[in-house]
C-alpha positions in Angstrom: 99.7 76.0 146.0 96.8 73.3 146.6 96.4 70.5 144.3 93.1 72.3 143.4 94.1 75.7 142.8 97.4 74.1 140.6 94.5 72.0 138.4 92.9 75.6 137.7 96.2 77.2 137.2 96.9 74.5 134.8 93.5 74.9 133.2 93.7 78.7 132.7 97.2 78.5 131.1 96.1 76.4 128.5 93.2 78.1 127.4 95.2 81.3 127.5 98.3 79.2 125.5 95.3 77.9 123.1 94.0 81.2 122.3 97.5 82.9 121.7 97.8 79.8 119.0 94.6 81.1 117.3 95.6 84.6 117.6 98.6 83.9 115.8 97.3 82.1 112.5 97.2 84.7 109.8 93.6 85.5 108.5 92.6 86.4 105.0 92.1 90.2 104.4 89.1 90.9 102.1 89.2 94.2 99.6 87.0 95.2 97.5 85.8 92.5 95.0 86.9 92.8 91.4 86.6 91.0 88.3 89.2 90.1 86.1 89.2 91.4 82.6 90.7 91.4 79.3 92.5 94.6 77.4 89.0 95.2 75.9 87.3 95.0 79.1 85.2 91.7 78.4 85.6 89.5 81.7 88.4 87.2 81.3 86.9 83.6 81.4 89.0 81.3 83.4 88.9 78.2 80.3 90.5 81.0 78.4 93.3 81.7 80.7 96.6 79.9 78.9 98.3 77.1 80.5 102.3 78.2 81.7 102.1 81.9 81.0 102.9 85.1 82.1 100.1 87.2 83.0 100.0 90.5 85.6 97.3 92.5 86.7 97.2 94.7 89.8 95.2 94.3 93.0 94.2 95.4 95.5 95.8 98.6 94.9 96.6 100.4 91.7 100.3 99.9 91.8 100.9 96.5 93.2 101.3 94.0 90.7 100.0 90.1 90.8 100.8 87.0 88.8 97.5 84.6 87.6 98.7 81.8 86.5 97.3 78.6 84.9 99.6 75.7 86.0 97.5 73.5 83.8 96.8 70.9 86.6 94.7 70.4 89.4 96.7 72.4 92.9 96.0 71.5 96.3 95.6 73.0 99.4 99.2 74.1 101.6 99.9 74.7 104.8 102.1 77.8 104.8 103.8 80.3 107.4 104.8 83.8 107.5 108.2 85.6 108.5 106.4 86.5 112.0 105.6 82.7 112.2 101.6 82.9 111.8 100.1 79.9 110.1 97.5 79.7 107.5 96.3 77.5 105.0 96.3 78.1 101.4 93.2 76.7 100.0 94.3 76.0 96.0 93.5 76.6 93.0 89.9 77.8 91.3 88.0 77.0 87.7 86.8 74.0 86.7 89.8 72.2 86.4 91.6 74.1 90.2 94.4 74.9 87.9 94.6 79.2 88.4 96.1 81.0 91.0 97.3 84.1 91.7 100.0 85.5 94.0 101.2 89.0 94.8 104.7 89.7 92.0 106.7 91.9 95.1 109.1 89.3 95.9 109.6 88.9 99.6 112.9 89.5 100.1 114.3 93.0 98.1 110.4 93.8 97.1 111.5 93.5 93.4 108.5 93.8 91.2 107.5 94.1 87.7 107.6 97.4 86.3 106.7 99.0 82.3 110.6 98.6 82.0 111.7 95.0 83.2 111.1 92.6 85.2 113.3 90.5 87.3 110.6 88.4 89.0 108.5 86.0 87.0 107.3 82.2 86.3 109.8 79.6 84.6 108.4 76.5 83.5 112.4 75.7 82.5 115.1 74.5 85.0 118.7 76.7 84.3 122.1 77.0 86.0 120.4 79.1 88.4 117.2 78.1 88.6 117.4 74.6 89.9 113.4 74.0 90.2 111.1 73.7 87.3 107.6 75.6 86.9 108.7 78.0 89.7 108.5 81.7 90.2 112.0 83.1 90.2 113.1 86.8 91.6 116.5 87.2 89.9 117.3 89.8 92.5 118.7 87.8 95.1 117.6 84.2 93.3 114.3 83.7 95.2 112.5 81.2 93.8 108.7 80.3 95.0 106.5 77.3 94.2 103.2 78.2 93.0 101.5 74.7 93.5 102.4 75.6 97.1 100.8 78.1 97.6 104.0 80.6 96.6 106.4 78.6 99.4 109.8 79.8 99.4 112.0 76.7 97.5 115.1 78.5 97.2 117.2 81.7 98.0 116.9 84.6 101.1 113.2 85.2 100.9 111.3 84.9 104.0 108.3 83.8 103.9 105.8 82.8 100.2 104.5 85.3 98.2 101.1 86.8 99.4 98.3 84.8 97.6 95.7 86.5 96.0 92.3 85.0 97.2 90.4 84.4 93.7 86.1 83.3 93.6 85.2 81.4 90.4 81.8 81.9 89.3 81.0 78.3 87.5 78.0 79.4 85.5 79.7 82.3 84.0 83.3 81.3 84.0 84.2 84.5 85.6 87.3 85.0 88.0 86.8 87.5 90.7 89.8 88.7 92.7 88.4 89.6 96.9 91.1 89.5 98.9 94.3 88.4 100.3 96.0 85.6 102.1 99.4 85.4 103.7 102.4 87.6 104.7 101.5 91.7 102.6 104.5 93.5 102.3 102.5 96.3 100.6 103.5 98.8 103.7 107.2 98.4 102.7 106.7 98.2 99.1 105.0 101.8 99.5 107.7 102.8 101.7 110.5 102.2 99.7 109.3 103.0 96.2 107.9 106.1 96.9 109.1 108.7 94.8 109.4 106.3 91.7 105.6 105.2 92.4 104.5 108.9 92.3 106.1 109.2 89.0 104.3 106.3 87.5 100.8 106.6 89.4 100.7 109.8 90.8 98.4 110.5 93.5 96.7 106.9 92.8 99.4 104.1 93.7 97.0 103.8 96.9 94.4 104.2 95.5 92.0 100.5 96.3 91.1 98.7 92.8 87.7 99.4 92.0 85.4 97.0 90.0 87.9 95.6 87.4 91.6 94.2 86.8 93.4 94.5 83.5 94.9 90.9 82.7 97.7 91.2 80.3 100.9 89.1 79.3 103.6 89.9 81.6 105.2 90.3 77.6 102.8 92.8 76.8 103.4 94.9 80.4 106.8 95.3 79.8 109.3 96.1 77.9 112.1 93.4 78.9 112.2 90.4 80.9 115.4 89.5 82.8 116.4 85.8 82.8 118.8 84.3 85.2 
């Protein structure tokens, strides 16, 4: 080969090496855009989301479950990775003080999630004998445990890759909190896959079914009946 052609060969490799690089960060996926509300349907305003709590509501479909959380400080952007190693940046929190965000509750690893019944997934502010990480979100199912200021990053145990994030819009002059997409590694396919039968039962025809205009906030207390500590 000719020291010209070689410089072109070399030239068209990299372009073709830089675009498989692109190609292979993950992208957030947009749904439909809905607004986070309270049991009586007034929009949940994101000064009156509590600081360290529980709370679930389900997006982007009907049955799968997500955490908001208020971590009551200011959370920063993360650089993040999926099990199929596509890169993507996590951008934060939102409200005034970038304190809320909100990941999907199927852990990564078993696809545990919380259900009307229990829960073996959910944020600890507390360290245990298990649960050697503070202010953490904690699948007792296999004892993964996932950093929420990090965009869900894996900090312990078998899972593969963070929780999905759930891409949240603050509206400042209303103080509303908007759910529109998502950001990260879904495992909705799989959770759909292997709950099945037990998701018809719950849902029906409508586990699904896209979220429409709205998304019930609740305390994880409230959602279910018993919460397993490890």
């Amino acid at each position: 080969m000719e020291r010209r052609d070689f410089i072109r060969f070399c030239a068209a490799s990299a372009a073709v090496t830089g675009y498989a690089a692109v190609a292979a960060d993950s992208k957030p996926r947009m749904y439909s855009r809905a607004r986070l509300v309270s049991d009586s349907g007034a929009p949940l305003r994101a000064k009156a989301v509590p600081a360290n709590r529980n709370l679930i509501f389900h997006y982007p479909y009907e049955s799968t479950p997500c955490f908001l959380l208020n971590l009551g400080r200011p959370v920063r952007p993360a650089q993040l990775k999926t099990s199929d190693n596509r890169s993507y940046e996590w951008k934060g929190g939102v409200g005034a003080g970038g304190s809320i965000v909100a990941f999907s509750a199927i852990c990564a690893h078993q696809l545990s999630y919380p259900t009307r019944d229990i829960s073996f997934i959910s944020f600890r502010t507390e360290r245990s004998a298990r649960n050697r990480h503070a202010n953490v979100i904690h699948c007792c199912s296999e004892h993964s445990q996932y950093d929420p200021a990090e965009g869900a990053r894996v900090v312990a145990g078998p899972a593969p890759q963070p929780l999905a994030a759930i891409l949240l819009e603050h509206d400042l002059s209303t103080d509303e909190i908007h759910a529109v997409g998502t950001l990260g590694g879904e495992v909705f396919n799989q959770f759909f896959e292997k709950y099945a039968f037990k998701l018809s039962l719950e849902h029906g025809n409508a586990a699904r079914a896209a979220v429409g205009g709205s998304c019930v906030v609740q305390e994880l207390e409230t959602y279910c009946k018993q919460q397993v500590k490890c």
